[in-house]
C-alpha positions as semicolon CSV with decimal commas, in nm:
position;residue;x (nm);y (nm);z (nm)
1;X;4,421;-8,023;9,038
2;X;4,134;-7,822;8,914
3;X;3,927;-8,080;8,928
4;X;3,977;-8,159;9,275
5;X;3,900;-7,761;9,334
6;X;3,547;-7,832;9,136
7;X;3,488;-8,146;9,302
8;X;3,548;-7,994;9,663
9;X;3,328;-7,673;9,594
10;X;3,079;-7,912;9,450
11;X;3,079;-8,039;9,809
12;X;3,051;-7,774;9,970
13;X;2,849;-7,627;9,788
14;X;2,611;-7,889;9,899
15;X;2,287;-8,101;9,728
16;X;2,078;-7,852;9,590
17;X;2,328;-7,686;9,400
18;X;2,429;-7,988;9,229
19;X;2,038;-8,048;9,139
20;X;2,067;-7,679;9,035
21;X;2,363;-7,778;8,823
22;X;2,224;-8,062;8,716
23;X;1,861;-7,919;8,591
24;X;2,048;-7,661;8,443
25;X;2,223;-7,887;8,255
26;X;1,922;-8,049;8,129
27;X;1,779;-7,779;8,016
28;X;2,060;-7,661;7,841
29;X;2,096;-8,033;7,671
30;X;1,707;-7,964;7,565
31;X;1,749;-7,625;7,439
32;X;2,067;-7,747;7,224
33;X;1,853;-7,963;7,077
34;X;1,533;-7,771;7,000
35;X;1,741;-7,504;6,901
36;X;1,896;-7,735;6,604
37;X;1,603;-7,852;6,527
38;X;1,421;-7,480;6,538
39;X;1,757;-7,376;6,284
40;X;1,681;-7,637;6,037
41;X;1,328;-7,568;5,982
42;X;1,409;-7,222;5,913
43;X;1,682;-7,286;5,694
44;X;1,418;-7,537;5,482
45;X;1,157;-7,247;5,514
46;X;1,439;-6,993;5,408
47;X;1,491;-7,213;5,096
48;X;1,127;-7,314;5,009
49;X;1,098;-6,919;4,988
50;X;1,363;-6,879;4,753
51;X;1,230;-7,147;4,591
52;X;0,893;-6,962;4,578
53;X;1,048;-6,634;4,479
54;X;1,206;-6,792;4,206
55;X;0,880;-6,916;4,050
56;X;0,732;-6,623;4,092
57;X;0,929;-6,404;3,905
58;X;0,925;-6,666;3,613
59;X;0,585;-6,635;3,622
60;X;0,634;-6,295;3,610
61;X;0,823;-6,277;3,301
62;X;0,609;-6,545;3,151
63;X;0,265;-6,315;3,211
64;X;0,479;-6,017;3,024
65;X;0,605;-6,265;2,747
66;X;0,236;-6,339;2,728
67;X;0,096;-5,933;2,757
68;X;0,337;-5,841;2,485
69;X;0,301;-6,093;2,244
70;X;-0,085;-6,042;2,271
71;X;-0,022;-5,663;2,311
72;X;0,146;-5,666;1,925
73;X;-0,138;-5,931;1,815
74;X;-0,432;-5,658;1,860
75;X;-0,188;-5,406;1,712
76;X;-0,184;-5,629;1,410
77;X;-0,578;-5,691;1,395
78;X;-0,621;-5,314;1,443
79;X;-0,343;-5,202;1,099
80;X;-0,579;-5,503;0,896
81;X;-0,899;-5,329;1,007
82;X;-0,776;-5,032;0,926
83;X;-0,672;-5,124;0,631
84;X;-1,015;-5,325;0,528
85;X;-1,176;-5,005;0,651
86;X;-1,009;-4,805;0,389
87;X;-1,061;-5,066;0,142
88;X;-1,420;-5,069;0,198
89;X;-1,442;-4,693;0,161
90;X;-1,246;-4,693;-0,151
91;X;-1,514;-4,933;-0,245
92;X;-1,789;-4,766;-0,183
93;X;-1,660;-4,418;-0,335
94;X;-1,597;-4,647;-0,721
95;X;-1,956;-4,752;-0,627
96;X;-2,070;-4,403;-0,649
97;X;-1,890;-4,325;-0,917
98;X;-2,021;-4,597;-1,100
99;X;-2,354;-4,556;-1,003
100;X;-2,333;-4,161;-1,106
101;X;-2,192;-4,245;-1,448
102;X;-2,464;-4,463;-1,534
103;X;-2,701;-4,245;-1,427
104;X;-2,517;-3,968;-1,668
105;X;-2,484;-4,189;-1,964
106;X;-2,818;-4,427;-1,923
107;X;-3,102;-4,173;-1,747
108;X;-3,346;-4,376;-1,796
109;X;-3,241;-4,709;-1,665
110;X;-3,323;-4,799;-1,285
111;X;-3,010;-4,767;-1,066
112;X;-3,000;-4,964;-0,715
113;X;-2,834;-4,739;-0,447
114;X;-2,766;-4,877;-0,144
């Protein structure tokens, strides 16, 4: 019954209505299709940029592993040049010591200071 009440204003409706109909149709059966298509490659961009996110912020905390590990490195080299600093100026104060003592006890004997 409500088909024959399509078909019959179909009719009257007359040709070009039914080529209206019909390139509308078309075009929606076109658009349904580019529109999948259009959804899937953002849905594989969406996930390549998750994906890309992802690495990132693993290379994130790799570059911090990294700055941390070389951060407590110098701090290491700079305690052992401190310390060989000291050392060296412990050294050179027995040096002078020794040097003055021999100058005290042997006046007369050449003494290198450097």
């Amino acid at each position: 019954m409500i088909e024959q009440a399509v078909l019959k204003a179909l009719i009257n409706a007359g040709v070009g209505a039914f080529l209206a109909l019909l390139i509308l149709f078309g075009l929606y059966r076109i658009a349904h299709k580019l529109g999948a298509k259009f959804i899937e490659a953002e849905e594989r961009q969406a996930q390549a940029l998750g994906a890309q996110a992802q690495s990132i912020e693993g290379l994130t905390r790799s570059i911090q592993d990294f700055v941390s590990r070389d951060s407590s490195e110098h701090r290491e080299m700079l305690v052992l040049l401190r310390f060989i600093a000291q050392q060296q100026q412990a050294f050179d104060e027995v040096k002078s010591e020794h040097n003055f003592r021999k100058e005290q006890t042997h006046p007369h004997c050449p003494v290198k200071s450097s």
